[in-house]
C-alpha positions as CSV (number, residue, x, y, z in Angstrom):
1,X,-51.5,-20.1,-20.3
2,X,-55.1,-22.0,-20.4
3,X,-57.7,-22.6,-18.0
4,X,-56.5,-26.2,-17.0
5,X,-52.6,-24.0,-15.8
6,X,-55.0,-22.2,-14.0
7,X,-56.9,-25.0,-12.4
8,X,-53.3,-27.2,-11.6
9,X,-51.6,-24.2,-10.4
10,X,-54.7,-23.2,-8.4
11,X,-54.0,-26.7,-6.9
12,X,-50.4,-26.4,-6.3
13,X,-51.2,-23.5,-3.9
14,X,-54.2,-25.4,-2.1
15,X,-51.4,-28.1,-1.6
16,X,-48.8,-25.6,-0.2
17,X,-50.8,-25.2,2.9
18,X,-49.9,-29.0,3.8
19,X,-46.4,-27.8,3.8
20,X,-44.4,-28.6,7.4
21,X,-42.1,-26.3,6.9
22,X,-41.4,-23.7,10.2
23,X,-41.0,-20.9,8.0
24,X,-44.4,-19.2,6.1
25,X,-42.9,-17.9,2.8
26,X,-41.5,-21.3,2.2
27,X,-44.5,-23.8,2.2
28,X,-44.5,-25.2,-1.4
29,X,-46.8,-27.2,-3.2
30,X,-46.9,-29.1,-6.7
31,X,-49.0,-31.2,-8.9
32,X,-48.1,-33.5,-11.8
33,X,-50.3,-34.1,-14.6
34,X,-50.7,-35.7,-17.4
35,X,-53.3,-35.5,-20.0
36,X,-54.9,-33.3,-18.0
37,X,-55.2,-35.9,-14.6
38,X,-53.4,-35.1,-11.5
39,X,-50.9,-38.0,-11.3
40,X,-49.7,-37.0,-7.9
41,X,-48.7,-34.1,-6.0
42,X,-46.2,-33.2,-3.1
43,X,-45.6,-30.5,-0.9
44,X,-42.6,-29.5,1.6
45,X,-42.1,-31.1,4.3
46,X,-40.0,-34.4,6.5
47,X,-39.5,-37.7,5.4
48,X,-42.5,-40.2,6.8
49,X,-41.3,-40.9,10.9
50,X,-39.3,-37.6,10.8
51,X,-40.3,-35.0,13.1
52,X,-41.1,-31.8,11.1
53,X,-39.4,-28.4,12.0
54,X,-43.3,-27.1,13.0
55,X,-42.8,-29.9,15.6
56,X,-39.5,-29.3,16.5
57,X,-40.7,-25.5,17.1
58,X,-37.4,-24.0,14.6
59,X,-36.2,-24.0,11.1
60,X,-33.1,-25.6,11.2
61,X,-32.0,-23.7,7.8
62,X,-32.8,-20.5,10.0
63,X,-31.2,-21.9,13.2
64,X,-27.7,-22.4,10.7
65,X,-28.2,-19.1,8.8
66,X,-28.5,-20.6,5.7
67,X,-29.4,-18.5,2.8
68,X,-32.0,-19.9,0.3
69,X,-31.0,-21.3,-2.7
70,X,-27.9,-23.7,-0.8
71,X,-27.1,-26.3,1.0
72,X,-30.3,-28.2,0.3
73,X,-29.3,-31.5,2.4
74,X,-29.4,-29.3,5.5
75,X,-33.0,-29.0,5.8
76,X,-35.1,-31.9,7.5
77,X,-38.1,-31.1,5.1
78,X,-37.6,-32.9,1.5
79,X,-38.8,-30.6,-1.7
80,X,-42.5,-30.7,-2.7
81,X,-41.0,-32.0,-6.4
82,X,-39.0,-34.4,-5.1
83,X,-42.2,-35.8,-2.9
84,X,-44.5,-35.9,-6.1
85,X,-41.8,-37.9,-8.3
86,X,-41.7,-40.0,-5.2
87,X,-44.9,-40.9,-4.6
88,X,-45.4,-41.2,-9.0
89,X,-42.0,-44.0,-8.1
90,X,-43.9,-45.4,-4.8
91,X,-47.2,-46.0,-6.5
92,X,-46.3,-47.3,-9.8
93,X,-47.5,-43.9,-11.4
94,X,-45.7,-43.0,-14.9
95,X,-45.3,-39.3,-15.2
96,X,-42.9,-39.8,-18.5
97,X,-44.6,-36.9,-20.5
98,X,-45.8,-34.7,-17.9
99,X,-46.7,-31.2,-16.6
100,X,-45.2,-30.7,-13.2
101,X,-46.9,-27.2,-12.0
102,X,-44.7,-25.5,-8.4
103,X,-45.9,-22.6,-6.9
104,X,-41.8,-21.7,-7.0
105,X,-39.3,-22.5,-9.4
106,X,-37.6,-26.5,-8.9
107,X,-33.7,-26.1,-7.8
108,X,-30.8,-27.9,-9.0
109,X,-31.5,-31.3,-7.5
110,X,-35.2,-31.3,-8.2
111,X,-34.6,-30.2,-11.8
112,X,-32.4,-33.1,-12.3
113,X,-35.2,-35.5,-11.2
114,X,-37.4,-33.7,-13.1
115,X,-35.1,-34.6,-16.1
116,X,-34.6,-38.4,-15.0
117,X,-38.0,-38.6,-14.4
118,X,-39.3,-37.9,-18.3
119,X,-41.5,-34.6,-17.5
120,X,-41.2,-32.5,-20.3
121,X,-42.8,-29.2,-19.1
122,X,-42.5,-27.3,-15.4
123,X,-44.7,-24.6,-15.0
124,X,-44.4,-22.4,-11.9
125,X,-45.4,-19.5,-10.1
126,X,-42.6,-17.8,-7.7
127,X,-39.1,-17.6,-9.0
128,X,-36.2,-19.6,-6.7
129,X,-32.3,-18.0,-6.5
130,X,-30.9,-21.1,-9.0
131,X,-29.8,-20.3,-12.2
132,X,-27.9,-24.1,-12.5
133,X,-31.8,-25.1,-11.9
134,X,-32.4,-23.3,-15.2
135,X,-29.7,-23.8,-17.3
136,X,-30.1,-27.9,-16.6
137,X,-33.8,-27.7,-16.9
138,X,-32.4,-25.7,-20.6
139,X,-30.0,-28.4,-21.9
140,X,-32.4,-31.0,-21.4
141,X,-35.4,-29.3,-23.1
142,X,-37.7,-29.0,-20.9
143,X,-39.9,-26.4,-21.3
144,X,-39.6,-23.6,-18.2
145,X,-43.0,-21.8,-17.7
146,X,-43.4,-18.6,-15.3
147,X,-47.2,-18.6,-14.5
148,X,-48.6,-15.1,-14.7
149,X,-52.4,-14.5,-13.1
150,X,-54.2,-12.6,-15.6
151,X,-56.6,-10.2,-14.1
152,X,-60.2,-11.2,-13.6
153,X,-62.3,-9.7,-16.5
């Protein structure tokens, strides 16, 4: 890892905090970059118009006793992935060739965008209970990072 994963994951965490997700531990953030320019980032949270669960005062996840790592379209917020290849699609951005950096490992539906989408590389911090994420992120060649912080000298 190099200064500029530093920097980007830096920013992925800084973005997490816009999350609108009820629960702490699960407010997500991520940047895509390319050629060392922040394309566009996302974080977790509802569609535009949608009340967020912070609004609605519950996680409906936690309401249902979902566990983590399932039934993803029971969830009001949309992934922080999903809302950066989103806003790349909205706003004429190409990421074809990018770095996405996550503060946690994509899932199964976000690593399939992350395929269609032409990143190449996903660098992230927090690991995510997915091993299909992995093994299509695998097949398609795209190269899986675990960010590590290396001390301060």
């Amino acid at each position: 890892m190099d200064k500029w994963d530093k920097r980007f994951m830096e920013m992925s965490k800084l973005i997490s905090a816009w999350a609108s997700c009820y629960q702490e531990n699960r407010k997500i953030g991520c940047v895509i970059v390319k050629n060392k320019r922040i394309m566009t980032t996302g974080y977790n949270g509802a569609p535009a118009g949608i009340r967020t669960c912070v609004e609605r005062g519950e996680c409906l996840r936690k309401k249902l006793g979902i566990p983590s790592g399932t039934k993803h379209e029971l969830c009001y917020a949309i992934h922080a992935e999903q809302n950066a290849i989103i806003q790349a699609a909205k706003l004429g951005v190409s990421i074809d060739g990018a770095t996405l950096y996550c503060t946690h490992q994509p899932c199964a539906i976000c690593a399939k965008m992350i395929v269609n989408s032409g990143i190449r590389r996903v660098v992230y911090q927090q690991g995510y209970p997915d091993d299909f994420a992995l093994e299509i992120l695998d097949e398609a060649g795209i190269q899986l990072e675990k960010y590590t912080e290396e001390p301060e000298a």
